[in-house]
N, C-alpha and C positions, 0 to 999 in steps of 0.2 A: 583465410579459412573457408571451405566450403560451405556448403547450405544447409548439405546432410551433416557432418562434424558439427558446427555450430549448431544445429537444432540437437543434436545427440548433444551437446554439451550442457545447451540450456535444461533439460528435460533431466538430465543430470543432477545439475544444480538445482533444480525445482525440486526433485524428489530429496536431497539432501537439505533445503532451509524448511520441505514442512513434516521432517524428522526431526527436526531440530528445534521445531515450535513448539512440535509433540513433547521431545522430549525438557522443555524446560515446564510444563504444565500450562504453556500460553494456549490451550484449545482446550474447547469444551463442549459439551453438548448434553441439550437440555429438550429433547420433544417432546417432553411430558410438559414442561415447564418454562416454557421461554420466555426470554428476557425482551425488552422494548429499546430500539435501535432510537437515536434524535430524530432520524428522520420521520419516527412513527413506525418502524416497520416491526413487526414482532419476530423472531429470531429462533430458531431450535439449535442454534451454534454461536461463540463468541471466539472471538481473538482477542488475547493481550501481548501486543509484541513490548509494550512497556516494560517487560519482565527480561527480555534481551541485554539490555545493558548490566543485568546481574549474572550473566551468563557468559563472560567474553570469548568463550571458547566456542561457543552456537550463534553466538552476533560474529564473531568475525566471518562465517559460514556467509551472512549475509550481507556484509560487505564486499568478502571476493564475490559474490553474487550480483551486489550491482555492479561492480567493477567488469566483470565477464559482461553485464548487459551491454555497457558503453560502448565495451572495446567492438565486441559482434557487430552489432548493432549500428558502428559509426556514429555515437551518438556528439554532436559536438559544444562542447561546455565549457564557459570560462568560472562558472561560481555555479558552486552547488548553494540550493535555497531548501532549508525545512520548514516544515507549517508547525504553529506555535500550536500543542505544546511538544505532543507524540512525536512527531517527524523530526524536533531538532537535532535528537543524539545521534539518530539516525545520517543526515545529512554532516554534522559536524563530522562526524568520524570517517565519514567518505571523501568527505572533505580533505580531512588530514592525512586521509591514509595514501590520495592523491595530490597531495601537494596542490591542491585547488583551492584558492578561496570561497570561505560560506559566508552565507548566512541568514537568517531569519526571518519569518511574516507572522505579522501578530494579527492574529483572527477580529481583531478591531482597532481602531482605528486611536494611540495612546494621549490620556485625554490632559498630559502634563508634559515636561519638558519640548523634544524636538515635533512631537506630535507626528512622531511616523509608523509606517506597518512595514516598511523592511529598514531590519536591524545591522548594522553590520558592514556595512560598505555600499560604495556607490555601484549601482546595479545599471545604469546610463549605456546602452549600446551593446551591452555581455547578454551572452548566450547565458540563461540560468537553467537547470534543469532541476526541477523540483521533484523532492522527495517526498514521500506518506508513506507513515507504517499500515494503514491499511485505505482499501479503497471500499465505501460500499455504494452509495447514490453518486459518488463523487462532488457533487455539493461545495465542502470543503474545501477539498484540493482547488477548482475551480474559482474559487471566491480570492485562492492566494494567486491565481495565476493570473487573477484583475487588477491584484494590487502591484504586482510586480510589473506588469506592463504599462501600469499610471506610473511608473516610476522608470521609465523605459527601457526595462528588459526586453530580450528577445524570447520569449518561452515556446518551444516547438514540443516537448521532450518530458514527462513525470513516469517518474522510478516510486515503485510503491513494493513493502516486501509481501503484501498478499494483494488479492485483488475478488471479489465474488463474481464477478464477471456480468454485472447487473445491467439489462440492457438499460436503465436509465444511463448509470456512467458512461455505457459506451457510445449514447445519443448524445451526452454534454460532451464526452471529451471531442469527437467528430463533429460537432458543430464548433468548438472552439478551435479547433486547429492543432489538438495538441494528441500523441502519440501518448497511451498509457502503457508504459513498461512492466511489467508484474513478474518478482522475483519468484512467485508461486500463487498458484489459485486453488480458493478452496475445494475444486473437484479433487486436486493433487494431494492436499489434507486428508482430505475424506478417505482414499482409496488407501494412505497409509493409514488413518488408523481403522478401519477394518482390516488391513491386514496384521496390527498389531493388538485388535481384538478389543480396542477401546469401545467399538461399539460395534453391534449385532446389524445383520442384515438390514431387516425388519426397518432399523431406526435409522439405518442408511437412506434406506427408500423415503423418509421422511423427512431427511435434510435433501436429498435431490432431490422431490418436490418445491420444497422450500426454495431451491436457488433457482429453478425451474418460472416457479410464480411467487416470488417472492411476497410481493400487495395483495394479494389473497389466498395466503396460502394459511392467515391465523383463521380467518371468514371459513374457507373450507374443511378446517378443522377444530372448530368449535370452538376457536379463545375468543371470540368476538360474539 
């Protein structure tokens, strides 16, 4: 496939899973009113893609989605891995839908039986490509791609179905080595639903601030 087809393909597919977010109620936005991300960051938007596996007819949407990423993309995988808890359905079912073995990383470290943080198979010299349903500081994702490598994966390669495009994550993943794949980002959100009229201009300008400067953008707007 070419460069131009492939990129028309992805941009494609991006405009169809964040219609698809839209339409199961996974997005939202709140400028008056924002919510507080783990990492402390305050928010004028959220994502639920956990609401996906109730929808199998918009999750499969996001499955031929990472599937299309792989295949362009050359990505090369022998186990797909999801972060405990969001990311597993996600990976499992790309898993299956590719005849790939998965499986799991548990966000700590379990404090009974084999006391391990990947579930599911020996991860020893396999290429794993790690899934997340969403990326925001990347943090997370990063902490499973530590564990999987004490356990001697090869990890080049994370597939995530949204991504904020936050330069923290893009400093962790470029310093780890690792290629963040993003089935859609939330400019792609955003620009659907203004055009499906979920939100006005005005409040548009207030979440691209927001992704803009994310760490002070509650400071520069009075929640702090």
């Amino acid at each position: 496939m070419s460069y131009e087809a492939g990129r028309t393909s992805y941009e494609s597919r991006s405009r169809e899973i964040a219609e698809a977010l839209i339409a199961i109620e996974g997005v939202g936005f709140r400028p008056a009113a924002p919510i507080t991300f783990k990492s402390g960051i305050k928010s004028p938007v959220y994502c639920d893609n956990r609401r996906f596996p109730f929808w199998p007819e918009q999750w499969a949407k996001v499955i031929r989605g990472f599937e299309g990423l792989i295949a362009e993309r050359e990505i090369a995988v022998d186990v797909v891995g999801g972060v405990e808890a969001a990311g597993i359905p996600h990976s499992a079912a790309l898993g299956f839908s590719m005849r790939t073995p998965s499986v799991f990383i548990r966000k700590e470290l379990k404090e009974h039986g084999t006391k391990k943080r990947v579930e599911g198979g020996d991860v020893t010299g396999k290429r794993v490509v790690l899934v997340e349903d969403l990326v925001t500081t990347g943090g997370s994702s990063l902490a499973a791609i530590e564990a999987l490598r004490a356990e001697g994966a090869l990890v080049t390669d994370c597939l995530a179905i949204i991504s904020y495009d936050f330069p923290d994550a893009v400093h962790l993943f470029a310093m780890s080595g690792v290629t963040l794949h993003a089935a859609t980002t939330f400019p792609v959100v955003l620009e659907c639903a203004v055009r499906q009229e979920m939100i006005d201009e005005a409040g548009a300008a207030v979440v691209r601030d927001w992704l803009d400067e994310p760490r002070s953008w509650a400071k520069r707007h009075g929640f702090e």
